[in-house]
C-alpha positions as CSV (number, residue, x, y, z in Angstrom):
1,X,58.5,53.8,23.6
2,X,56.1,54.1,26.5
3,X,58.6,54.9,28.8
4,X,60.3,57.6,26.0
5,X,56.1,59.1,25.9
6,X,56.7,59.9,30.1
7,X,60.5,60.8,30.8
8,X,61.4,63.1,27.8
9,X,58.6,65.1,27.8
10,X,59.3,65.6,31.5
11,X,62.7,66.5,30.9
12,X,61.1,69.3,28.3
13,X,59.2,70.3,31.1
14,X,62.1,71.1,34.0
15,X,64.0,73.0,30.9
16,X,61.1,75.0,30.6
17,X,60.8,75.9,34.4
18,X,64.7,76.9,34.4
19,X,63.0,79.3,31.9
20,X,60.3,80.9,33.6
21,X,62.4,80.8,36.4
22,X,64.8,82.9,34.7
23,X,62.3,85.5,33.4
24,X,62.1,89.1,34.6
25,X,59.3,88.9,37.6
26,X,56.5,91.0,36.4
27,X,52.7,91.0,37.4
28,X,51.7,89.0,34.2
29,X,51.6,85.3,34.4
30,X,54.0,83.6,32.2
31,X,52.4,81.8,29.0
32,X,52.4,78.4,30.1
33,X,50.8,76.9,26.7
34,X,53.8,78.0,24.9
35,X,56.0,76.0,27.0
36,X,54.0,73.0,27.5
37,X,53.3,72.7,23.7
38,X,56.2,71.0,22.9
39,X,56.6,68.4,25.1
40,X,52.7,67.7,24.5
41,X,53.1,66.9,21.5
42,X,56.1,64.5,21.6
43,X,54.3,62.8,24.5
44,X,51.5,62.4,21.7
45,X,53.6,61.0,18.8
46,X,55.2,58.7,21.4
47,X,52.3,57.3,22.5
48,X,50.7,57.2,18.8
49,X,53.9,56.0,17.7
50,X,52.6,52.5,20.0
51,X,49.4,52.3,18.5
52,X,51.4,52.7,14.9
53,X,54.3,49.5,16.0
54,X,51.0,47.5,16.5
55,X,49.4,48.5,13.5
56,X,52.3,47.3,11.2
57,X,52.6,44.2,13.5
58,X,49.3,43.4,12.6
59,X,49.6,43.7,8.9
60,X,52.9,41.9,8.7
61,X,51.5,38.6,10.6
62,X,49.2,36.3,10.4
63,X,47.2,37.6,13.7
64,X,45.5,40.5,13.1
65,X,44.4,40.7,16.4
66,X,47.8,41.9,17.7
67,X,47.1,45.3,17.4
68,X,44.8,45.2,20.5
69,X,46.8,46.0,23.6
70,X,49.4,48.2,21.5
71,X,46.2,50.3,20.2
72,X,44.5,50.2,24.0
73,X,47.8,51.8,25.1
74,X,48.6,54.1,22.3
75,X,45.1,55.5,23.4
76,X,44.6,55.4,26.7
77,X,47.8,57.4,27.1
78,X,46.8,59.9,24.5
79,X,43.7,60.1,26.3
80,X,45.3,60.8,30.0
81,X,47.1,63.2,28.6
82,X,44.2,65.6,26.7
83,X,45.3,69.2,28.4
84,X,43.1,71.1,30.7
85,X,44.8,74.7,31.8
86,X,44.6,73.6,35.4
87,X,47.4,70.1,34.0
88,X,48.9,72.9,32.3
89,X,49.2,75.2,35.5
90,X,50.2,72.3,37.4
91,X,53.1,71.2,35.3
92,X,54.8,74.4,36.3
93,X,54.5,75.0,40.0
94,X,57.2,73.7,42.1
C-alpha cells in the first residue's frame, strides 16, 4: 500500500501534465490545485489506509502494540505530503 500511496498518484500527475500541456497557451497560469487535488488525496487515503491495516491488526491480536510502526508510517507520509503551492508548482514543471 505504501508503494500504491507514491506510484499512482504519480501516474495522476503525468496525465495531468499531458493536460496542461494540451491547453490553449494563454497569459494565465493554469490552475494547478485542480489538478493536483486528486491525486492528493488518493496519496492520503493510501497512506491512512496503513495506519488503518495496523489499527485492525491491533484489535484482532493479542499485541496491541502492533499498531506502532503501521501508525508512524501512515503519518509520517501524510505529513511529507501536507501541500505548499511552491510542491504544487513543482509537481508540474518539467
Amino acid at each position: 500500500v505504501v508503494l500504491a500511496a507514491i506510484v499512482v498518484p504519480k501516474m495522476f500527475i503525468e496525465v495531468a501534465k499531458k493536460k496542461i500541456q494540451a491547453e490553449p497557451v494563454t497569459d494565465a497560469e493554469p490552475n494547478y490545485i485542480a489538478y493536483y487535488m486528486v491525486p492528493w488525496i488518493v496519496r492520503m487515503a493510501l497512506f491512512e489506509a496503513v495506519t488503518l491495516f495496523g489499527f485492525v491488526l491491533a484489535i484482532t491480536t493479542p499485541a496491541p502494540i502492533a499498531i506502532i510502526p503501521f501508525g508512524i508510517v501512515g503519518l509520517l507520509g501524510q505529513a511529507a505530503q501536507f501541500p505548499t503551492e511552491q510542491k504544487i508548482r513543482n509537481q508540474f514543471r518539467a
